[in-house]
C-alpha positions as CSV (number, residue, x, y, z in Angstrom):
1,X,-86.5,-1.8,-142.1
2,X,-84.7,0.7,-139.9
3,X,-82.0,-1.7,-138.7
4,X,-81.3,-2.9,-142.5
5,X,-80.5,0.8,-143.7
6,X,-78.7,1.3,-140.3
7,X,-76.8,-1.5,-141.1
8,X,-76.2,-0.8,-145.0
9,X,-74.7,2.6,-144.0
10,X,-72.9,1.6,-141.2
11,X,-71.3,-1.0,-143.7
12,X,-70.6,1.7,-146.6
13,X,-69.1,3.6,-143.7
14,X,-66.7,0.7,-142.8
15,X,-65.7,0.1,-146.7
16,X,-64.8,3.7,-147.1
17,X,-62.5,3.4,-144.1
18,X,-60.9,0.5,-145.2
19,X,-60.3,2.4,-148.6
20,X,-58.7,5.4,-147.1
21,X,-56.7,2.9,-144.8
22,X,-55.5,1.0,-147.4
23,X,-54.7,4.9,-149.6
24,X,-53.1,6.2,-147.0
25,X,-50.8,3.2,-146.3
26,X,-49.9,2.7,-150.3
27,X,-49.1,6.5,-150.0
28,X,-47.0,6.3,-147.0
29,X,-45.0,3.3,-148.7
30,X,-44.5,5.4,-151.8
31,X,-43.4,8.4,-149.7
32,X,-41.3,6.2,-148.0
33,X,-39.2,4.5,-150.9
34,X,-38.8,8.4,-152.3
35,X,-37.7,9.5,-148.9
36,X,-35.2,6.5,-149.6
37,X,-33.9,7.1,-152.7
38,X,-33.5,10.6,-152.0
39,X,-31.2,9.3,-149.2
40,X,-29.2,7.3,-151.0
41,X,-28.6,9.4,-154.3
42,X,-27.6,12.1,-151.3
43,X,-25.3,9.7,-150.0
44,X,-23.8,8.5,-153.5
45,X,-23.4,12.1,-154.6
46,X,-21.6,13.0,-151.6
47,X,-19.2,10.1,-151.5
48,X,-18.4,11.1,-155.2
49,X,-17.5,14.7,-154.0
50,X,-15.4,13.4,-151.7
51,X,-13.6,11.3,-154.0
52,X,-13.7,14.2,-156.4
53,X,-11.8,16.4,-154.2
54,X,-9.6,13.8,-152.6
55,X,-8.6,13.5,-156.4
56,X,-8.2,16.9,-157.0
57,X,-6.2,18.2,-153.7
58,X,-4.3,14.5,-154.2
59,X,-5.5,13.7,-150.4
60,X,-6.9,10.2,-149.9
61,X,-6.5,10.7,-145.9
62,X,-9.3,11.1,-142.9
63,X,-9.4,14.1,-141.5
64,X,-6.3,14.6,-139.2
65,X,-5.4,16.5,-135.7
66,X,-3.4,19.9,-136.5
67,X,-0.8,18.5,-134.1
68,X,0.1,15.3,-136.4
69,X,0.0,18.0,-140.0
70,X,2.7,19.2,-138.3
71,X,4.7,16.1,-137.6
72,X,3.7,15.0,-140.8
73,X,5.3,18.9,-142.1
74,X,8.2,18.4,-139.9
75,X,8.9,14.7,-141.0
76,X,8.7,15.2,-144.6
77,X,11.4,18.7,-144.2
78,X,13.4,16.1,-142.5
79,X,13.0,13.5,-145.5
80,X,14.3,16.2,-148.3
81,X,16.9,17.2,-146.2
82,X,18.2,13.4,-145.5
83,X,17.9,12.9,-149.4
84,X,19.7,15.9,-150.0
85,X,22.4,14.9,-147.2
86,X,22.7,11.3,-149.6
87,X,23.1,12.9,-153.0
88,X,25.9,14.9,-151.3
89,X,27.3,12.3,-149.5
90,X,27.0,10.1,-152.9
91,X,28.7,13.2,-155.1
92,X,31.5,13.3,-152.4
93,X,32.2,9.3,-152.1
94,X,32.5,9.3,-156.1
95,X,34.8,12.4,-156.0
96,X,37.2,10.2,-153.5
97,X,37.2,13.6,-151.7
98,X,39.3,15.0,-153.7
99,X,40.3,18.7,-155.1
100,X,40.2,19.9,-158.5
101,X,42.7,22.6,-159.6
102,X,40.5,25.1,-160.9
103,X,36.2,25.9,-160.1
104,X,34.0,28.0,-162.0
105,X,32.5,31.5,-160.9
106,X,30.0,33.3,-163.6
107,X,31.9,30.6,-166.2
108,X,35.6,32.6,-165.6
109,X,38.0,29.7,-164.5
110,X,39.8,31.0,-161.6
111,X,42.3,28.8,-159.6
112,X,42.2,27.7,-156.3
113,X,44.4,29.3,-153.5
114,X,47.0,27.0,-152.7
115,X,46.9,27.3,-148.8
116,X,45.2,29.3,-146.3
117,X,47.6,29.2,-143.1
118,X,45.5,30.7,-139.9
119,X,47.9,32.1,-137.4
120,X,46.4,31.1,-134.0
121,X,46.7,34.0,-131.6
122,X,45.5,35.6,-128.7
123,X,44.8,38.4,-126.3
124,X,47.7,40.9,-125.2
125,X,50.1,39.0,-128.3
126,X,50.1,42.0,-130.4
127,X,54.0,42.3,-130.5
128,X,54.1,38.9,-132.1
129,X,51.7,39.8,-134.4
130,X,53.7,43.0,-135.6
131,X,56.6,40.7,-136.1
132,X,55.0,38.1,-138.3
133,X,53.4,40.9,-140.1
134,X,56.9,42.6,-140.4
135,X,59.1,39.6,-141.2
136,X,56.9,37.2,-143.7
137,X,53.0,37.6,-143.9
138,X,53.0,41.6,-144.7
139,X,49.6,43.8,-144.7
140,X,48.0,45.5,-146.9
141,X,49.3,45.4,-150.9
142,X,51.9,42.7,-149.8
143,X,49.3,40.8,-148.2
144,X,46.9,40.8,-151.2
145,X,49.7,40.4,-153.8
146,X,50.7,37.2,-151.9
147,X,46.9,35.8,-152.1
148,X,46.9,36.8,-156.4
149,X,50.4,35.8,-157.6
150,X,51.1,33.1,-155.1
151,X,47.5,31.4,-153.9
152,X,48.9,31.9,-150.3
153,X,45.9,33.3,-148.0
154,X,47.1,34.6,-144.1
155,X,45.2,35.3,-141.3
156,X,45.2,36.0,-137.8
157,X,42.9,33.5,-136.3
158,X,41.3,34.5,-133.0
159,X,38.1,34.0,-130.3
160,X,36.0,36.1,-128.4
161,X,36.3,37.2,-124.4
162,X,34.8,35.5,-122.1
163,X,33.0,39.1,-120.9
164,X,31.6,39.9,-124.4
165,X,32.6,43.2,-125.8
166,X,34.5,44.2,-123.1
167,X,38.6,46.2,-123.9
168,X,40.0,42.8,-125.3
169,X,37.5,42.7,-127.7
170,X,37.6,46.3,-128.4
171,X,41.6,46.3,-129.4
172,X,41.3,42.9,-131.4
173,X,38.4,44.7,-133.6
174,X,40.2,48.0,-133.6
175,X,43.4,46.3,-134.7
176,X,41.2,44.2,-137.7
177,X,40.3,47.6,-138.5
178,X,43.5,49.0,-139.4
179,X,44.7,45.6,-140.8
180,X,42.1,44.0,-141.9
181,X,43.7,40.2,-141.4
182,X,41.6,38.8,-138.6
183,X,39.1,36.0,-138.7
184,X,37.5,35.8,-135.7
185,X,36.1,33.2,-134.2
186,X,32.2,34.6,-132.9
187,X,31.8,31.1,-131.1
188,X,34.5,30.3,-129.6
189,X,35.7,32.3,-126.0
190,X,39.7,32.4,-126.0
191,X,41.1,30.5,-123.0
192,X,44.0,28.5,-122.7
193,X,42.7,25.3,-122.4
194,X,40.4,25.6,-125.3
195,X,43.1,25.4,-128.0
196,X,42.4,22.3,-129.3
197,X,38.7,23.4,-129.8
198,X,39.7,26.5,-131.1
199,X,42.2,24.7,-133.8
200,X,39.4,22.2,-134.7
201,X,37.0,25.5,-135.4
202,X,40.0,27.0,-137.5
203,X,39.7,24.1,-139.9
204,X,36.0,23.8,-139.9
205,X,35.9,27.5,-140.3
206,X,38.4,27.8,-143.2
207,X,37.1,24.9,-144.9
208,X,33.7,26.4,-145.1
209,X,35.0,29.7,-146.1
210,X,38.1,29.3,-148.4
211,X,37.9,26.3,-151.3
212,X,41.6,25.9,-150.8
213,X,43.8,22.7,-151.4
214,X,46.0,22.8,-148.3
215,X,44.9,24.8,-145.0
216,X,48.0,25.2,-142.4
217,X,47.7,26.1,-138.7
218,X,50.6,28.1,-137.6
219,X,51.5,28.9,-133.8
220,X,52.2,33.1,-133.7
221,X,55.8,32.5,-133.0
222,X,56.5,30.7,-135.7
223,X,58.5,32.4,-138.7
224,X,57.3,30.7,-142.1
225,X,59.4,30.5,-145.4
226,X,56.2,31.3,-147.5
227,X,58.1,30.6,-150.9
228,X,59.7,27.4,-149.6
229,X,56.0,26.5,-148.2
230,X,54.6,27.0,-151.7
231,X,56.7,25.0,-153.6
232,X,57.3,22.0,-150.8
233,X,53.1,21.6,-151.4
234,X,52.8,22.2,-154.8
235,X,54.8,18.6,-154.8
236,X,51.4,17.2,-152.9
237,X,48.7,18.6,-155.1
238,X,48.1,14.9,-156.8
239,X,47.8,13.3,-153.2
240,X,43.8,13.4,-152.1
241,X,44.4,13.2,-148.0
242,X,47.9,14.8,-147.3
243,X,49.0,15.4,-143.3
244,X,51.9,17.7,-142.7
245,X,54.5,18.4,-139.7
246,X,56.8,17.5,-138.0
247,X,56.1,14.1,-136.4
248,X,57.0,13.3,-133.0
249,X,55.4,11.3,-129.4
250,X,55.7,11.8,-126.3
251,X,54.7,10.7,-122.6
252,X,51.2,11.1,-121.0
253,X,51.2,12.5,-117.9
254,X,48.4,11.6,-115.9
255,X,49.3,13.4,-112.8
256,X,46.9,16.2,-112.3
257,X,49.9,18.6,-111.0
258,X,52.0,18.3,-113.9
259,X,51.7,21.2,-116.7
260,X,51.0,18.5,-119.4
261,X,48.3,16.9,-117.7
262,X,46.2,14.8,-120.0
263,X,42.9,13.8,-118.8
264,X,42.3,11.5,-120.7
265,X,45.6,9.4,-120.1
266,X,44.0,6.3,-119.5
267,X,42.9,6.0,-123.5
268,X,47.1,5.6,-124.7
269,X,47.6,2.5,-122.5
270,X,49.9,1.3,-120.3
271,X,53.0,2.4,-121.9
272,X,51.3,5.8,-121.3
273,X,52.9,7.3,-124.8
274,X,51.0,9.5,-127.1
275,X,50.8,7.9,-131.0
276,X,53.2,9.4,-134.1
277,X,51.5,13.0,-134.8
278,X,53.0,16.3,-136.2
279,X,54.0,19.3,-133.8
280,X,51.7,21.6,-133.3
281,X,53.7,24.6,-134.1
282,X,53.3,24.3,-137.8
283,X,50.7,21.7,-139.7
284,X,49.1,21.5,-143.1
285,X,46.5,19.8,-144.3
286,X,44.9,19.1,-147.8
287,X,41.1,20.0,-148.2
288,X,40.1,16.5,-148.2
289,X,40.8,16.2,-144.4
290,X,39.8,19.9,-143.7
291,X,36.2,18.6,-145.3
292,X,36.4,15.2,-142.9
293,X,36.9,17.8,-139.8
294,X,34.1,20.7,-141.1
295,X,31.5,17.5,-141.3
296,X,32.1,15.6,-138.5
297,X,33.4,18.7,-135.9
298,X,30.6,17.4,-133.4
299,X,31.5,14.0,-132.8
300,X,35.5,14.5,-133.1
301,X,37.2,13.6,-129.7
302,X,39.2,16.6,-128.6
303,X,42.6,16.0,-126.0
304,X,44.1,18.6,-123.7
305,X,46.8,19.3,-126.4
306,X,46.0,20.3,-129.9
307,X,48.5,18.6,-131.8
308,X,47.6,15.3,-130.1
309,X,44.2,15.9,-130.8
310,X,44.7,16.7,-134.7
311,X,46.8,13.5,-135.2
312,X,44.2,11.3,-133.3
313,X,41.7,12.4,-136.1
314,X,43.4,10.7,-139.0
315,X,45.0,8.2,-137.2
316,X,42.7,6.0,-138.8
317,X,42.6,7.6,-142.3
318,X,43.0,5.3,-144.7
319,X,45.4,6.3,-148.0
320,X,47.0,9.2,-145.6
321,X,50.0,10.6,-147.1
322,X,51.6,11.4,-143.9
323,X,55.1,14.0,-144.6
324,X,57.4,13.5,-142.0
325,X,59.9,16.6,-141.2
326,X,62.2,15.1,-138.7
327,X,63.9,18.1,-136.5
328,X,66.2,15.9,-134.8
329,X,68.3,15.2,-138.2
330,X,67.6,18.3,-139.1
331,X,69.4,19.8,-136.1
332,X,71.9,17.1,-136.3
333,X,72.4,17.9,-140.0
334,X,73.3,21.8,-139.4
335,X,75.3,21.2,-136.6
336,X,72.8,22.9,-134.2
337,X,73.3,20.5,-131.4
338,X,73.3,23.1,-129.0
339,X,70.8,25.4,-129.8
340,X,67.5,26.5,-128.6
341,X,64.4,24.6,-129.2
342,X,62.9,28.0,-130.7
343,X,65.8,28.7,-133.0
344,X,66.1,24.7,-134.6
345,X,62.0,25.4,-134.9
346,X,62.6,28.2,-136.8
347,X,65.4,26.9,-138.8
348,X,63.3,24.1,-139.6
349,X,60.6,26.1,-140.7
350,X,62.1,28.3,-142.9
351,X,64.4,25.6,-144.5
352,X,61.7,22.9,-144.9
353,X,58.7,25.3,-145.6
């Protein structure tokens, strides 16, 4: 009897196990699947924020290094600036490069100055700069009064020393002060054999400076005919690309003793004979090729003489109006066989100009 009510509750106590077992596990499987779902609503909320802000802040990237936000920065500044670089160079090609009369400042039409002629000069030249001033550019009124009424724009053009600041700079800046008709030249250091450097910054310079239709490089013993100048280009305003002086070659001396050594002799060939290109005492260029040198001043092959080097620029031009000033019929012409290569330059000048 004993055994049989040991056994009965030993099996109630069994059944009651198995119960809670089988609770406990339907609980733990209930817990689970909300543990679950929890998880995955959390997970499909915070893929929807993500898409949410990726929509709003119009970012649809991974996370990124600082290092390539920059490059991606630096490469997109580069992008607007290549676009711009296009709708300029678009503007420009349907222009032909060519100048228009008249521009518009605060909507008052004002007309372009004719020329801007940059007297090249130099340290310890100031006699020859009192002369030009004396016998055709003037100072002052006359100066101004030739810019208003005539469109005719004169200045000394000039570097820096090679010791920064030191007298030579002092008397050039205390001479601009008293005439005011410097430009200077803050990047380029005056030396002899940098003249063809110096005349390619002129017409960079002036280009960026003065919206002129002709710009003219003039040695500082040179005597212009300002009104004979004026008039001779007025006749060339309806020509886009117009290359003035007085044309002439030469030999090419490749001798390194002789005063007109040219480095780079071996470029001109065997004849060793410089192409057609205008003295460089005197010459005039429209804006369009003043524009062609400003742009592409970097990559524009320089000689050791400037006149050579300005004629091997636009040698390949096409639609160049090239005038042609021939002094040899001029001499011939005035009977001036005899004379000095500095008086038929300046008879040329101020009869042609």
């Amino acid at each position: 009897m004993q055994r049989k009510e040991s056994y009965n509750r030993l099996s109630g106590v069994v059944y009651r196990s198995r119960i809670s077992t089988l609770l406990f596990s339907m609980l733990a499987t209930m817990a689970s699947f909300y543990v679950a779902g929890r998880l995955w609503q959390d997970a499909e909320n915070r893929v929807y924020l993500i898409k949410e802000l990726d929509r709003i802040t119009g970012q649809g990237h991974s996370a990124i290094s600082v290092d390539d936000t920059l490059k991606i920065i630096a490469c997109r500044e580069q992008q607007k600036k290549l676009s711009a670089l296009e709708m300029e160079l678009v503007a420009a090609k349907q222009e032909g490069f060519t100048s228009n009369h008249w521009s518009k400042t605060n909507k008052i039409p004002k007309k372009r100055p004719l020329v801007v002629i940059g007297v090249l000069t130099t340290f310890g030249r100031k006699n020859n700069r009192d002369a030009i001033r004396k016998a055709w550019m003037g100072t002052g009124a006359a100066l101004k009064k030739m810019e208003d009424q005539k469109g005719i724009i004169v200045r000394f053009i000039i570097g820096r020393s090679a010791n920064g600041g030191d007298s030579l700079d002092r008397d050039i800046d205390n001479e601009n002060k008293q005439t005011n008709d410097f430009s200077i030249l803050e990047n380029h250091v005056e030396a002899p054999e940098e003249l063809p450097k110096k005349t390619k910054l002129f017409f960079a310079h002036a280009a960026e400076n003065w919206d002129a239709e002709f710009y003219a490089k003039v040695n500082d013993d040179v005597y212009v005919n300002i009104d004979a100048l004026g008039n001779s280009l007025a006749a060339h305003l309806d020509k886009p690309r117009v290359y003035v002086g007085c044309m002439k070659s030469g030999e090419v001396f490749s001798e390194q003793s002789h005063k007109w050594y040219e480095p780079d002799w071996w470029k001109f060939g065997d004849g060793k004979v410089y192409f057609r290109h205008a003295s460089g005492e005197m010459v005039v260029i429209s804006q369009a090729l003043a524009k062609f040198i400003s742009i592409n001043r970097s990559i524009l092959q320089t000689y050791a003489h400037d006149d050579v080097t300005v004629g091997s620029w636009f040698i390949g031009l096409n639609e160049l109006s090239v005038q042609v000033y021939d002094v040899t019929s001029l001499k011939n012409k005035n009977n001036t066989t005899n004379a000095s290569a500095t008086d038929v330059l300046e008879d040329f000048l101020m009869r042609i100009f």
